[in-house]
C-alpha positions as CSV (number, residue, x, y, z in Angstrom):
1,X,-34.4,25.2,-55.2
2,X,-37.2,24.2,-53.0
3,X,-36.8,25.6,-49.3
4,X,-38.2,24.1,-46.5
5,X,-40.7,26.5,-44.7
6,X,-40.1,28.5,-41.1
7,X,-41.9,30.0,-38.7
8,X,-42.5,33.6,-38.0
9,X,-40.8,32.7,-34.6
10,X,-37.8,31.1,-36.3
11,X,-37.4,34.3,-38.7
12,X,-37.9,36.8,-36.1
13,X,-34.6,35.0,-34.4
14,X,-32.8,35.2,-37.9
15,X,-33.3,38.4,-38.3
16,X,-32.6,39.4,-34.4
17,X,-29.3,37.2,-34.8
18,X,-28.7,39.6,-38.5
19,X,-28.7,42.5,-36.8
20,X,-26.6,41.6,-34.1
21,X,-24.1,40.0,-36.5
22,X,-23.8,43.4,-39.1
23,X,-23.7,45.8,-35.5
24,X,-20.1,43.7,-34.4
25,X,-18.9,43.1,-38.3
26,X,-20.1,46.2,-40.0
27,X,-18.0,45.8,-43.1
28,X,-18.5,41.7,-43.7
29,X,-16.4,41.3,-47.2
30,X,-14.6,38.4,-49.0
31,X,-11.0,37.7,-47.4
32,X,-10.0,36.3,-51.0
33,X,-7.7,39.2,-52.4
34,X,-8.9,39.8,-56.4
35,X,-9.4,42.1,-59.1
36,X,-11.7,40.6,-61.1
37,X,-13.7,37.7,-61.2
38,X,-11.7,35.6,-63.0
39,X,-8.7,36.2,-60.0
40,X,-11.9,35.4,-57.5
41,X,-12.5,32.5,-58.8
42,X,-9.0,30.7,-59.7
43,X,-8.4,31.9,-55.6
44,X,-11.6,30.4,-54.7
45,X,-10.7,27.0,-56.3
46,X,-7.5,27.4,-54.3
47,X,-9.3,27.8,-51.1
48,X,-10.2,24.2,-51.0
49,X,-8.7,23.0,-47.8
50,X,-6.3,25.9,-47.4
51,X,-6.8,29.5,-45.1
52,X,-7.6,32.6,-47.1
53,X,-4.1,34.2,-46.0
54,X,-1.8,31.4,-47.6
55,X,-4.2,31.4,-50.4
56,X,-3.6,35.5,-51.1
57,X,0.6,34.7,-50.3
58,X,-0.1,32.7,-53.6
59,X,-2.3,34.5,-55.7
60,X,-0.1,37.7,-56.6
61,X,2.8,35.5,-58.1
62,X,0.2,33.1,-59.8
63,X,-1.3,36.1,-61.1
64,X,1.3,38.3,-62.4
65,X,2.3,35.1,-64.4
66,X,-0.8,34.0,-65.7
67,X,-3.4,37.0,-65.3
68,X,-5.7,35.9,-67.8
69,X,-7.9,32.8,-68.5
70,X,-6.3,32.4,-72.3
71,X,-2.6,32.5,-70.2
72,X,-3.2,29.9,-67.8
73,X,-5.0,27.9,-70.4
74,X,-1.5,27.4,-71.9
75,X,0.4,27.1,-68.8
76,X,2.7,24.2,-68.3
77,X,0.7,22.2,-65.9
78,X,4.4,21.5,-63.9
79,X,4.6,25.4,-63.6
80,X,1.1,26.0,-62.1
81,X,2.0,22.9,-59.9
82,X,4.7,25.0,-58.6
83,X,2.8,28.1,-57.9
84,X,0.3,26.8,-55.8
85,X,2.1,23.7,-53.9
86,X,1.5,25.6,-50.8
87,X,-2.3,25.2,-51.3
88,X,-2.4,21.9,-50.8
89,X,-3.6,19.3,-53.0
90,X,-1.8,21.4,-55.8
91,X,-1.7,18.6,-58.3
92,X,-5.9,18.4,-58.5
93,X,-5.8,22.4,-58.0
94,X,-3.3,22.9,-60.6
95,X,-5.1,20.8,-63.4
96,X,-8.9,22.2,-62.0
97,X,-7.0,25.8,-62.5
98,X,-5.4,25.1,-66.2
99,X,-8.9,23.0,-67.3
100,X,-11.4,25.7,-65.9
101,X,-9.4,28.8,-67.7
102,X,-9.6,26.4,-71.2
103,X,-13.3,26.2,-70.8
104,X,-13.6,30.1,-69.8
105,X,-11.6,30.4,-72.8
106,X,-12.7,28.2,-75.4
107,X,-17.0,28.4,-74.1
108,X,-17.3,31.6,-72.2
109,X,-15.2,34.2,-74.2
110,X,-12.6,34.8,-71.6
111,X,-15.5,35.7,-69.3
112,X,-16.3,34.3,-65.9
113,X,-19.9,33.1,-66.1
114,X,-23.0,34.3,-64.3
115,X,-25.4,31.9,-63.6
116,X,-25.2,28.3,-61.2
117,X,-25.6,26.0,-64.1
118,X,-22.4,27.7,-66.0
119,X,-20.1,27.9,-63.1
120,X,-20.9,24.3,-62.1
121,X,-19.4,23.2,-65.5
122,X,-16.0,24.5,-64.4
123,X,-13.8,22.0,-63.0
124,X,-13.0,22.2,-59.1
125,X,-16.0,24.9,-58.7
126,X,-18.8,23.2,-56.7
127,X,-21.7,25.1,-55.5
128,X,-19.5,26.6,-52.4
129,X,-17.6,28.6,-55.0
130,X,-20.3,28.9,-57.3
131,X,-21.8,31.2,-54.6
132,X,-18.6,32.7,-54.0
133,X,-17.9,34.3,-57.3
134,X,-21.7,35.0,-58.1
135,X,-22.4,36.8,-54.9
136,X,-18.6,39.1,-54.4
137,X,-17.7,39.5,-58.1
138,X,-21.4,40.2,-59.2
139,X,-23.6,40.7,-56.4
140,X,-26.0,38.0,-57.3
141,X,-27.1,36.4,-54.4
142,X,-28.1,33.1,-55.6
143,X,-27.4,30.9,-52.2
144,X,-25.7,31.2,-49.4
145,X,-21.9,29.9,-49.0
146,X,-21.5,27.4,-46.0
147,X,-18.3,26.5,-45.1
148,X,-16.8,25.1,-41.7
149,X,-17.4,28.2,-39.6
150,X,-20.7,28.5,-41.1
151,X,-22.5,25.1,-40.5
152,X,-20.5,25.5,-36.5
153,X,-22.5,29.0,-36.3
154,X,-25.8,27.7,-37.8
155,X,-25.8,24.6,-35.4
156,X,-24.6,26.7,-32.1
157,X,-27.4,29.4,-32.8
158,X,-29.7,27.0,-33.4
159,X,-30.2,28.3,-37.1
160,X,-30.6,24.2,-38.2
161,X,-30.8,20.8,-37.1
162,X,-28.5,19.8,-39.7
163,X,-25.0,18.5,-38.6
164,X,-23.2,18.1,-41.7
165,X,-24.9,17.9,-44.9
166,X,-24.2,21.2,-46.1
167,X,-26.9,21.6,-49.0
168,X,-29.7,21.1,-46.2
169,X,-28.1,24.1,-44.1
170,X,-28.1,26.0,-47.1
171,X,-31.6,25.6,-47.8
172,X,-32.4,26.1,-44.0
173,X,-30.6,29.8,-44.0
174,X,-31.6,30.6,-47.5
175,X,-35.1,29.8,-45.7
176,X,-34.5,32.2,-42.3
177,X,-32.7,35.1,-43.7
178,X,-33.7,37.7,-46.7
179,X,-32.3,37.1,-50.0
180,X,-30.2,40.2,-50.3
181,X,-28.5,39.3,-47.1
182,X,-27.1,35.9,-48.0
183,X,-23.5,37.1,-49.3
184,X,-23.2,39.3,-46.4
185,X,-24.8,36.2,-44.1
186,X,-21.4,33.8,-44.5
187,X,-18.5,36.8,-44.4
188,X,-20.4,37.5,-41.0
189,X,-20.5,34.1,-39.6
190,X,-16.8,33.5,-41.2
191,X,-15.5,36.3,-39.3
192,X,-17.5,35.3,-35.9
193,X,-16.1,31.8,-36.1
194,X,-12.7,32.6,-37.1
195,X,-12.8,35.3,-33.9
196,X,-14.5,34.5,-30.6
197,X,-16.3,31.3,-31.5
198,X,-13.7,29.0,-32.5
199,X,-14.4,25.3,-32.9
200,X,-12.5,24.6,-29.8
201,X,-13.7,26.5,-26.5
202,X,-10.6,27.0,-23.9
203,X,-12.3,29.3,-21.9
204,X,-15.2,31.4,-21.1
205,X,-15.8,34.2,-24.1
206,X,-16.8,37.4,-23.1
207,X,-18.4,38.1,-26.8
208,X,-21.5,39.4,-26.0
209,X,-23.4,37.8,-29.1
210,X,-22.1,34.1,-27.8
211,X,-23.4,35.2,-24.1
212,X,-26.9,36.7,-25.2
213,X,-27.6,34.4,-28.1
214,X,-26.1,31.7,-28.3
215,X,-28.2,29.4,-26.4
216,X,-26.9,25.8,-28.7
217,X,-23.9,27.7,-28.0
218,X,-20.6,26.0,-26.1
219,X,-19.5,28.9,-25.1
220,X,-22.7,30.1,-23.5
221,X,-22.7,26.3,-22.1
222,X,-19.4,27.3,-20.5
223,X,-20.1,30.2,-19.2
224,X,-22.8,28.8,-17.7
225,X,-21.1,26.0,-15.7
């Protein structure tokens, strides 16, 4: 992947805005309960438009049932419908869930796969969960995961000019921060956007990294006014 280049300036804030980030989140992990990766990924696949807590009030049924790939291969598709209704969208997740455990069965031996171009053959795993398994089941930091709390971050922190099209704000962070950080880099934004700096601003924060830094910020711009 080709990443567009930055400035020393520009990396000297990444890494300022790093350090900041692992002093108030010292632990940054995935939210996604599992065991293996195989459990990381089926929960990952899940998380499509549904939280990481309804997504673990799922899991432990789903998985107790079905705890292999070569199991929910087999599954009645009605069954697994049932097991993750709650999800959301459980008819697409429930055939993505019984289709991807055939293929891990069938191509992979059983085994989640660990390289991009595997994963990406598994049905409902797009690059977002690609990342995902790759970087908390194997520590392979092959990109970095941007969800909705990470593009908010990246824009309010001036980390990209890019508003919505996700694969550019990859590129752009994969560009600004070191690559052994880039796992870390999204559970840290994740939890700063699912704390203090919320989408929706009703009042002043007092989180120091939003007053000091956050100069694209709205709740800096609040603060301010």
């Amino acid at each position: 992947m080709k990443l567009p280049r930055k400035t020393k300036k520009q990396k000297e804030w990444a890494a300022e805005i790093l350090e900041q980030l692992y002093s108030y989140y010292p632990n940054p992990h995935c939210e996604l309960d599992h065991r293996n990766p195989f459990e990381l990924l089926i929960a990952t696949i899940l998380s499509a438009q549904c939280t990481d807590v309804r997504v673990n009030m799922v899991t432990p049924a789903l998985f107790e049932t079905y705890p292999t790939p070569e199991l929910m291969a087999e599954a009645p598709l009605e069954e697994l419908e049932q097991l993750v209704k709650t999800t959301g969208f459980y008819r697409n997740k429930a055939k993505s869930l019984k289709e991807t455990s055939k293929t891990l069965a069938e191509h992979f031996g059983g085994k989640v796969p660990q390289t991009m171009d595997e994963l990406l053959t598994l049905r409902g795993a797009a690059r977002k969960t690609a990342n995902v398994v790759l970087g908390n089941a194997f520590g392979i930091n092959e990109g970095v995961v941007v969800d909705t709390h990470v593009k908010r971050f990246s824009n309010r922190f001036g980390l990209t000019k890019e508003k919505n099209n996700t694969n550019k704000i990859e590129r752009d962070l994969m560009a600004l921060f070191p690559q052994e950080s880039w796992t870390d880099l999204s559970h840290l934004m994740i939890h700063h956007g699912r704390g203090p700096c919320k989408a929706r601003i009703s009042k002043a924060p007092d989180h120091p990294l939003c007053v000091n830094y956050g100069v694209q910020c709205e709740c800096r711009k609040m603060r301010e006014t």
